[in-house]
C-alpha positions in Angstrom: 237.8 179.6 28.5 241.6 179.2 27.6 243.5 178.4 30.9 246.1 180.8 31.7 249.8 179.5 32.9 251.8 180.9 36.0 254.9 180.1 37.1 256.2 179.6 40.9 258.4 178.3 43.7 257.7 176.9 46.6 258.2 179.4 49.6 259.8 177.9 53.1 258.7 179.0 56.1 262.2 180.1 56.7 261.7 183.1 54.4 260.8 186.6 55.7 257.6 188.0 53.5 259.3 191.1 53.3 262.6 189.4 51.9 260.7 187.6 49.4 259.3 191.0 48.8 262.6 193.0 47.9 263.7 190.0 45.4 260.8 190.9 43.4 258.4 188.2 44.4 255.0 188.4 45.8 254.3 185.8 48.8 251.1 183.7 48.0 249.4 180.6 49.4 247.5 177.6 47.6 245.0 175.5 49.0 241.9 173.6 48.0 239.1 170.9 49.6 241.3 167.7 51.2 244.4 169.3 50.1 247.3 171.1 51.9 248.5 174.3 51.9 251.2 175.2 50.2 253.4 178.4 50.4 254.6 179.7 46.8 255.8 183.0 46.0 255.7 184.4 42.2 257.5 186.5 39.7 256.2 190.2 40.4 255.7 190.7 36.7 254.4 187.6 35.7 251.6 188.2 37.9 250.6 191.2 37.0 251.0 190.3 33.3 248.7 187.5 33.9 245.9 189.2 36.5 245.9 191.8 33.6 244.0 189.6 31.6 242.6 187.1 34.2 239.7 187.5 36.7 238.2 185.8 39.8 236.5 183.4 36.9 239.4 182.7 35.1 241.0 179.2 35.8 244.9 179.6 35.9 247.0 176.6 35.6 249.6 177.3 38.2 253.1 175.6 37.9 254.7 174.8 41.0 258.0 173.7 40.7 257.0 171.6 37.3 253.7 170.5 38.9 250.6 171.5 37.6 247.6 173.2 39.9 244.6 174.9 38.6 243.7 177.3 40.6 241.1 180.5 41.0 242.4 183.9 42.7 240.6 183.7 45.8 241.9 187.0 47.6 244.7 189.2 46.9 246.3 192.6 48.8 248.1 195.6 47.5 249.8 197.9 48.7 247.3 201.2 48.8 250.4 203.8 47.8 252.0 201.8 44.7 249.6 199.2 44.5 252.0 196.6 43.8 251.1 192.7 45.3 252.1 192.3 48.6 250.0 188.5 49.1 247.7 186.5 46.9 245.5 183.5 47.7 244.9 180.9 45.0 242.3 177.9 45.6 242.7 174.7 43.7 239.7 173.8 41.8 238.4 170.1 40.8 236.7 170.1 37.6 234.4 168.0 39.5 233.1 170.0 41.5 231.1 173.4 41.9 233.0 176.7 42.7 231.8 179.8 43.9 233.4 183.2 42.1 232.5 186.9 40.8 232.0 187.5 37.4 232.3 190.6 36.3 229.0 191.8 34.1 229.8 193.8 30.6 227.0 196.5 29.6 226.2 196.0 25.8 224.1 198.1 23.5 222.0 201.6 23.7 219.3 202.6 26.2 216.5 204.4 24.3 216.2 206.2 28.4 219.8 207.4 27.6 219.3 208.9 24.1 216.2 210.5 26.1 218.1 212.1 28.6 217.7 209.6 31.9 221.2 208.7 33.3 222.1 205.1 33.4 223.7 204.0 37.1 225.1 200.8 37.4 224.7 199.2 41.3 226.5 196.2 40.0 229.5 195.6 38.6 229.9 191.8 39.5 227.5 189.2 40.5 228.5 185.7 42.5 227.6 182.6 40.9 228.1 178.8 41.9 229.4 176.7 38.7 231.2 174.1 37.4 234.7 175.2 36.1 233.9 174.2 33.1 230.8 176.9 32.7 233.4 179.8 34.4 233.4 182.9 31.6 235.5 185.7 31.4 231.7 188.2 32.2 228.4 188.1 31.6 226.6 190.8 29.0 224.2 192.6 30.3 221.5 194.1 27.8 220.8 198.2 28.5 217.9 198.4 25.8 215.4 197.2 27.9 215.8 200.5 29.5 213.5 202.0 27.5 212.0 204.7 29.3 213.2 206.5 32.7 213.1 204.4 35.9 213.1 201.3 34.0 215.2 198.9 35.9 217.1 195.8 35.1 217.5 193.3 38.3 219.7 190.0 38.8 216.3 188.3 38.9 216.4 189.8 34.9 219.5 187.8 34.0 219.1 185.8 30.9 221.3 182.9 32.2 221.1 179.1 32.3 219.8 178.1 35.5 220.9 174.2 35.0 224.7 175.8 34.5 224.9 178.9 36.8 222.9 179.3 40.5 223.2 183.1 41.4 223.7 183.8 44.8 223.0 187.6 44.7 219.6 188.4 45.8 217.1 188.5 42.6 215.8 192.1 43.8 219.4 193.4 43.8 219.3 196.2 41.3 221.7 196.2 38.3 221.2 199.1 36.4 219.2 201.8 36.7 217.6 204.5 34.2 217.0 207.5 36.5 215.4 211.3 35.0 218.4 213.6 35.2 218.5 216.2 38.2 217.5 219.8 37.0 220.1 222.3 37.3 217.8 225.3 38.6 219.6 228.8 37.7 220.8 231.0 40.7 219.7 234.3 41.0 222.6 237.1 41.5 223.3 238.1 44.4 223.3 241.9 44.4 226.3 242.8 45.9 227.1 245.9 48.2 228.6 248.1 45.7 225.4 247.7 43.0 222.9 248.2 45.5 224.4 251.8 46.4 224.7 252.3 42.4 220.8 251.2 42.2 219.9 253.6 44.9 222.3 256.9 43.8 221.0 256.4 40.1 217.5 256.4 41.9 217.9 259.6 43.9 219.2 261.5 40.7 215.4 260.2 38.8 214.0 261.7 41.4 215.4 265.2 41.5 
């Protein structure tokens, strides 16, 4: 995986989040094993530019004031109106060591369920893994035609991934995706209303006589 480059500034403690805020930058903090924490703040459009095409599995090389961290998004917040960054959490990686992070899981080919008629849910849209950086992708695939009939299932324990390179810290039971029959839409009767009932039983009387 191609590391992706990010600029930013150191941040002193003397600076008001929301002040760093208004000049456009969002407030962030680096840290790692045996290493201290240090305040940045980053371009607002860099780092959406760059979270665009980068995940919780995607190494960023992060340049702080010409020095050189890679780092993994750890956590982030956004604001829930305009969804712009309001914080975001980096973690400095050794290439040395393991790291745990999502990685998202990409659905790939045709269910013979589907062309059937079963629906296909998806439970999972991510599954947690422990790796060396070097083994971090950008998603896993995830092969839909072995749903070949409805209530076939596909569980993490199904995953068709190195076990030497990637330990998967979801439970193996968890359930991926799912072929389920489709619900039966059962037609409603009409409801005869007040004015057809009296029509039903005037036409009735005039049979009658």
């Amino acid at each position: 995986m191609k590391d992706l480059v990010l600029n930013a500034q150191t941040r002193s403690g003397e600076e008001k989040l929301s002040e760093v805020r208004a000049s456009k930058m969002v407030p962030g903090v680096v840290y790692g094993k045996n290493k201290d924490n240090i305040s940045i703040k980053i371009d607002n459009s860099d780092l959406i530019k760059t979270y665009r095409i980068a995940w919780e599995s995607s190494i960023i090389a992060l340049n702080v004031d010409g020095k050189k961290i890679e780092v993994l998004v750890h956590e982030y917040q956004k604001n829930p109106v305009t969804w712009d960054f309001l914080h975001i959490d980096f973690y400095a990686i050794n290439k040395a060591e393991k790291v745990t992070t999502n990685i998202p899981l990409h659905f790939v080919w045709n269910s013979d369920a589907a062309r059937d008629g079963a629906l296909i849910e998806e439970y999972l849209k991510e599954i947690e893994v422990k790796t060396l950086p070097k083994n971090l992708v950008s998603f896993f695939e995830v092969d839909i035609s072995k749903l070949e009939k409805a209530w076939d299932i596909i569980r993490v324990s199904d995953l068709d991934l190195d076990p030497e390179k990637y330990e998967i810290t979801n439970n193996p039971e968890d359930v991926i995706v799912l072929a389920s029959e489709p619900r039966a839409v059962e037609e409603e009767e009409p409801v005869a209303t007040e004015e057809w009932a009296e029509a039903e039983t005037a036409e009735a009387t005039e049979e009658e006589k």
